[in-house]
C-alpha positions as CSV (number, residue, x, y, z in Angstrom):
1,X,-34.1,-15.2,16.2
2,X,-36.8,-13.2,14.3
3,X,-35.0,-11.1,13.0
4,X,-32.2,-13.2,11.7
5,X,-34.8,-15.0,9.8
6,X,-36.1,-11.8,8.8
7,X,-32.2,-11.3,7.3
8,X,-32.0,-14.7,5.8
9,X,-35.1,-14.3,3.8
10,X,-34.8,-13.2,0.6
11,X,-31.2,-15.6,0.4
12,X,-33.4,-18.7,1.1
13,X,-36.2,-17.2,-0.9
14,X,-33.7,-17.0,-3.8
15,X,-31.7,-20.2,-3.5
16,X,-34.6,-22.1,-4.0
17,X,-36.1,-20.3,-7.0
18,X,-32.1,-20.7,-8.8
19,X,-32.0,-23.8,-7.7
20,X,-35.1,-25.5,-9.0
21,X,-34.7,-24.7,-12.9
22,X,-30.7,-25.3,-12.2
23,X,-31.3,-28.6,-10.9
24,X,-33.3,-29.8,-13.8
25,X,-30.6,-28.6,-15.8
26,X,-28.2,-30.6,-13.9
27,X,-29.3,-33.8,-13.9
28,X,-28.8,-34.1,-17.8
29,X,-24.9,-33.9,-16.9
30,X,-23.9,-36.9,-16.4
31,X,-20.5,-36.0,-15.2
32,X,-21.6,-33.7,-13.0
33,X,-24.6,-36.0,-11.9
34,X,-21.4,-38.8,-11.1
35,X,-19.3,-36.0,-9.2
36,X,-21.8,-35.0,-7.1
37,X,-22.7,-38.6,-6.2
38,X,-19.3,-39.4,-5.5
39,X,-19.2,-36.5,-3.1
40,X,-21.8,-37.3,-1.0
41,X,-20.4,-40.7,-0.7
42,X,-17.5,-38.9,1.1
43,X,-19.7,-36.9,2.9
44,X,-20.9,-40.2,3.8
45,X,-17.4,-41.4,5.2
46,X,-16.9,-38.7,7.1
47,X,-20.1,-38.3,9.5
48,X,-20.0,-42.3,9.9
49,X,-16.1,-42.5,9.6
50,X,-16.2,-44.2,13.2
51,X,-18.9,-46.9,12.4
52,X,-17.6,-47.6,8.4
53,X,-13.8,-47.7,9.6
54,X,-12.9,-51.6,10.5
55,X,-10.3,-50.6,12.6
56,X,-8.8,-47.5,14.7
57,X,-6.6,-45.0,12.3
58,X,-4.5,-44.9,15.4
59,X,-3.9,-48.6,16.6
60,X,-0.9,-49.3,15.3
61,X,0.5,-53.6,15.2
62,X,4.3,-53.5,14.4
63,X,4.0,-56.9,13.6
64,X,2.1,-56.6,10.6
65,X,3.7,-53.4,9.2
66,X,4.2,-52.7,5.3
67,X,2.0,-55.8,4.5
68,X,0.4,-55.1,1.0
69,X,-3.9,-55.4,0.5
70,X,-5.3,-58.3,2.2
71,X,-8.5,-59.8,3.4
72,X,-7.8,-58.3,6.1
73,X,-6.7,-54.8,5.6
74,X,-7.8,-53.9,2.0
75,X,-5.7,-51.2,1.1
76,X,-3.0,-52.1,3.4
77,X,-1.0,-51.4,6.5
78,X,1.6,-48.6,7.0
79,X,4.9,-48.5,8.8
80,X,3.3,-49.3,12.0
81,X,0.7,-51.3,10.7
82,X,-2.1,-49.2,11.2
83,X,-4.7,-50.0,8.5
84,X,-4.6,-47.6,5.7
85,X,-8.5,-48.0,4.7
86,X,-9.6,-46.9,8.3
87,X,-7.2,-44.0,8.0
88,X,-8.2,-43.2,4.2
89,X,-11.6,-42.9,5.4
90,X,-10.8,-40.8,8.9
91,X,-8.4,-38.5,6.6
92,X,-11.9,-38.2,4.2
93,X,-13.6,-36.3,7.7
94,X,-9.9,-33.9,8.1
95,X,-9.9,-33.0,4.0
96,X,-13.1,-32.2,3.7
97,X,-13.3,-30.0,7.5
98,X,-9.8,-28.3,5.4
99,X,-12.4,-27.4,2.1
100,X,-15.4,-26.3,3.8
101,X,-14.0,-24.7,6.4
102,X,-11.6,-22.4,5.1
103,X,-13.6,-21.9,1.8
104,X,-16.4,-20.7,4.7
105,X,-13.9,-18.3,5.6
106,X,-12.9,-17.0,2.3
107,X,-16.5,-16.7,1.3
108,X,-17.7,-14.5,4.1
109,X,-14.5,-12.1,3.9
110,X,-14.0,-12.3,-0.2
111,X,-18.0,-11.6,-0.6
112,X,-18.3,-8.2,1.8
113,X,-15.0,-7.2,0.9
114,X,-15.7,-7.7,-2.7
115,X,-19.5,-6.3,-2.5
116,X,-18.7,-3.2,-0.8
117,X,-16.2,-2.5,-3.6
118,X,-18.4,-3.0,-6.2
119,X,-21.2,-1.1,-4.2
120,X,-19.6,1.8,-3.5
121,X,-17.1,2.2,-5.9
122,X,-14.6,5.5,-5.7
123,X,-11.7,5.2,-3.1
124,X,-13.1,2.3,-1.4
125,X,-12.8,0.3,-4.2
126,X,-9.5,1.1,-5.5
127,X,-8.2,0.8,-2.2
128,X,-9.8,-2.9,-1.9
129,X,-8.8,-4.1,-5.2
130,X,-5.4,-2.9,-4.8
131,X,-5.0,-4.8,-1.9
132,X,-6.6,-7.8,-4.0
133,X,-4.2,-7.2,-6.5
134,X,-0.9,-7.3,-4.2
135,X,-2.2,-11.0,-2.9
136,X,-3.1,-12.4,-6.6
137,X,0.8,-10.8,-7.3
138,X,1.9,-14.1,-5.3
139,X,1.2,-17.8,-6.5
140,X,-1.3,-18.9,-3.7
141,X,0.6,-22.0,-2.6
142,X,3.8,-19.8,-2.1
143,X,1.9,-17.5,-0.2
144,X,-0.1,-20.4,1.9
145,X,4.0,-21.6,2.6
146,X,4.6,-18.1,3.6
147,X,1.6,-17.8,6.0
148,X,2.2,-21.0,7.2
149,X,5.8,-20.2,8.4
150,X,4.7,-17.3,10.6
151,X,1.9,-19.1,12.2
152,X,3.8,-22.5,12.6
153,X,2.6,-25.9,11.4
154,X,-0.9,-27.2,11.8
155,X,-4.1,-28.1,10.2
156,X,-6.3,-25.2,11.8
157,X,-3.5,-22.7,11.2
158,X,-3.6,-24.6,7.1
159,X,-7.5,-23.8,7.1
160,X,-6.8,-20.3,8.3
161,X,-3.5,-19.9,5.3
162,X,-5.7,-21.7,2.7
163,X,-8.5,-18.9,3.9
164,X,-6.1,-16.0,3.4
165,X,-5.0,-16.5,-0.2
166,X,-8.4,-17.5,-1.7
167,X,-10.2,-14.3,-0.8
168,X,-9.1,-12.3,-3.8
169,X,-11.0,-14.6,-5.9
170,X,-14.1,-14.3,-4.3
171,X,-13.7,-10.3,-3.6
172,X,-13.2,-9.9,-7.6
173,X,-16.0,-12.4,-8.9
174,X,-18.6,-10.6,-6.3
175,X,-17.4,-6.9,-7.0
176,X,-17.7,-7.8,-11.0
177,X,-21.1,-9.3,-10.9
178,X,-21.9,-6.3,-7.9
179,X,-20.9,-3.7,-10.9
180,X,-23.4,-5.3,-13.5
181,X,-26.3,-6.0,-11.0
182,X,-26.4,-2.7,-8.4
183,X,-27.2,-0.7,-12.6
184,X,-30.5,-2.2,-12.9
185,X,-33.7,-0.6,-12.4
186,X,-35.2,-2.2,-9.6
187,X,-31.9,-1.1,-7.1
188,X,-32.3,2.3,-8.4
189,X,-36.2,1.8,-7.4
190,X,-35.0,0.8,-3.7
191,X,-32.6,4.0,-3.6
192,X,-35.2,6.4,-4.4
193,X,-37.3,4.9,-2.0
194,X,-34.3,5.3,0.4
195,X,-33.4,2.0,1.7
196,X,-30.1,2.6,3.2
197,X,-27.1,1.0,1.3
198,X,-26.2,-2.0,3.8
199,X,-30.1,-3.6,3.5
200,X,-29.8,-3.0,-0.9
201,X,-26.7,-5.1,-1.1
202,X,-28.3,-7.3,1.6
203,X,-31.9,-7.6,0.5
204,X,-31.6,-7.0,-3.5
205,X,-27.7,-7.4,-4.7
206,X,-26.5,-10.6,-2.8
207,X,-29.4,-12.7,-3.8
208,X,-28.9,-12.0,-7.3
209,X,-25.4,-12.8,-7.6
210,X,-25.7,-16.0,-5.8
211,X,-25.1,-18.3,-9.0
212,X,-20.9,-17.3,-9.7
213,X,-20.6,-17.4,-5.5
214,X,-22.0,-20.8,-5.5
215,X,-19.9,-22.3,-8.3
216,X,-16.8,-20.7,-7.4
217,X,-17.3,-21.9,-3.8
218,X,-17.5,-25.1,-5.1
219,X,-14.6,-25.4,-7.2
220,X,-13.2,-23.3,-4.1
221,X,-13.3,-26.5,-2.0
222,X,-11.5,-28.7,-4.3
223,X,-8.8,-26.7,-4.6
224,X,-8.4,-26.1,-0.7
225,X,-8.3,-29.6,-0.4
226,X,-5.3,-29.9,-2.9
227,X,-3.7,-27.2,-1.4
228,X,-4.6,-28.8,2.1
229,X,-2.9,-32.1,1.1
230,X,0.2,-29.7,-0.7
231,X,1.1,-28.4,2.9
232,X,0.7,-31.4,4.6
233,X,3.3,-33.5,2.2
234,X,5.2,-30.2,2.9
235,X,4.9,-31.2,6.7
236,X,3.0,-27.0,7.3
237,X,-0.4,-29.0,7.6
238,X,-1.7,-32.0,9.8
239,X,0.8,-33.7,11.9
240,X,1.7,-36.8,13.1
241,X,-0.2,-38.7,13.9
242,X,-3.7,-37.2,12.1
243,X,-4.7,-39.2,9.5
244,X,-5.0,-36.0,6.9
245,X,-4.0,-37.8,2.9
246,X,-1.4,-35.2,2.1
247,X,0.7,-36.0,5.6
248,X,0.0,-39.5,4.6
249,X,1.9,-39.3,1.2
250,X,4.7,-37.2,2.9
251,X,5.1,-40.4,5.4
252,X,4.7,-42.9,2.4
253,X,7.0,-41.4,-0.1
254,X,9.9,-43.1,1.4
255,X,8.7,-46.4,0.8
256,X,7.7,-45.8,-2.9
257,X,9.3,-48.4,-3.9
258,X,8.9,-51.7,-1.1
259,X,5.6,-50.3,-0.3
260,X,3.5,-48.4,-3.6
261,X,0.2,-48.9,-1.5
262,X,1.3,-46.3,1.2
263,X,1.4,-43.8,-1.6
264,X,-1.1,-44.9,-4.1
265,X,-4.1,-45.0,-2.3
266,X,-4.1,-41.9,-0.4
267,X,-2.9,-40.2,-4.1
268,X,-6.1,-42.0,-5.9
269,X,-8.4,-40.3,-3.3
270,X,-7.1,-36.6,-3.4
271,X,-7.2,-36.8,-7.5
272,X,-10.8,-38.6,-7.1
273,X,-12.1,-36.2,-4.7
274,X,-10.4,-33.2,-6.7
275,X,-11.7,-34.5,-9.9
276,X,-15.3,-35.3,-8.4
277,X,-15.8,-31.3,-7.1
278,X,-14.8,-30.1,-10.8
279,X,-16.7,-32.2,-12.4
280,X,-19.8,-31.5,-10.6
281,X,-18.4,-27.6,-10.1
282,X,-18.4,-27.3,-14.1
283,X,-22.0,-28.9,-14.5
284,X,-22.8,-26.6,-12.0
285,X,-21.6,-23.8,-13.8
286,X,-23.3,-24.6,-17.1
287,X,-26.8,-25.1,-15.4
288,X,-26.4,-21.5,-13.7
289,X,-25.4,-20.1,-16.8
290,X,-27.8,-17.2,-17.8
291,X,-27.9,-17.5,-21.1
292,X,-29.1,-21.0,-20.6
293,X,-32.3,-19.8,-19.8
294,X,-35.1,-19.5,-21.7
């Protein structure tokens, strides 16, 4: 246990020096100020989903199927008349699992493959980027499809496709900002002192290229959440009967036009919680920026 928080160190020790200047920065963007607020609201709805939900996602009541926003159910029932708010807010906990977890993924695999490139350099970086390159070559969603075929359908298998096609991103931002950071005096200084390679990228490279890894993981999530809903309208994602917003429009889509609320409502949360990330990912982005700085 020591020694892992010997490891973490200088990464905590670093977050919190970027992040108090950044966060004064923040909170004069409004936007981003209202996009981060909004995700902690779902944050919110999905640790408590169980006590905020009135009813069960899952209970369904034939008898009141297709019945539009009431007292009673707010957004709605479905096709079984299960109440669309309770499943809304249990698809918030699936959608946002999708984001985090397979951005987490990405992250730890796109960062070392990407820092070891720009590190080292030579073979070992042509040979990453290459390999980089060939993934980029395909539009990620096709290549999510693709992934998803040969593993079969499911929403771990989606986190593990969505995973897989967003680690060139991550490998290219860390290897460029490795390439302008491992020049600087004070990592020659810890060479001719002769720290061994693995504890310089470690101790001195990774804690100063944390700003583009934090922004890009954020606007990381809201796409993997979009994508996340793509392969579930696709039926590749959740199945029946998880309440996940993309397999809720797939379902809903066939009663567009005697019931809009099956479709609308689960739509108007995937463009709220995608617009919500950016907004907050692109004040993020400004209050990181360098040249912001005095």
């Amino acid at each position: 246990m020591k020694k892992l928080l010997v490891i973490l160190k200088p990464l905590y020790a670093k977050a919190v020096q970027l992040w108090r200047p950044t966060w004064r920065r923040l909170k004069k963007h409004k936007l981003a100020v209202a996009g981060g607020a909004f995700f902690v609201f779902l944050i919110f709805l999905a640790v408590f989903a169980s006590v905020v939900a009135p009813y069960s996602p899952y209970s369904a009541d034939f008898e009141h199927a297709y019945e539009g926003p009431s007292l009673s159910h707010p957004l709605g029932t479905d096709e079984i008349g299960r109440d669309l708010l309770s499943r809304i807010i249990y698809g918030t906990r699936l959608s946002l699992a999708v984001g985090v977890i397979s951005v987490a993924l990405a992250l730890v695999i796109g960062v070392f493959l990407g820092a070891v490139a720009g590190y080292f350099g030579g073979q070992v970086d042509n040979l990453i980027m290459r390999a980089m390159d060939i993934l980029l070559a395909f539009p990620a969603i096709l290549l999510a499809i693709a992934i998803m075929v040969i593993l079969g359908p499911g929403l771990e298998k989606a986190m593990v496709a969505i995973g897989i096609v967003t680690i060139p991103g991550y490998a290219r931002i860390v290897r460029g900002s490795v390439l302008s950071v491992k020049e600087n005096e004070y990592i020659e200084a810890a060479r001719a002192i002769g720290l061994p390679s693995w504890g310089i990228i470690w101790r001195h490279v990774l804690p100063n290229i944390m700003a583009p890894i934090i922004v890009r993981s954020t606007l990381g999530v809201s796409e993997a959440i979009l994508d996340a809903a793509a392969l579930g309208f696709l039926g590749l994602g959740a199945q029946a009967p998880k309440a996940e917003w993309g397999l809720m429009l797939s379902r809903g889509k066939a009663y567009l036009y005697s019931s809009p609320h099956l479709v609308y409502f689960p739509g108007i949360m995937i463009t709220l919680t995608v617009l919500s990330l950016n907004l907050f990912g692109d004040g993020l982005r400004d209050a990181l920026d360098p040249r912001l700085k005095v």
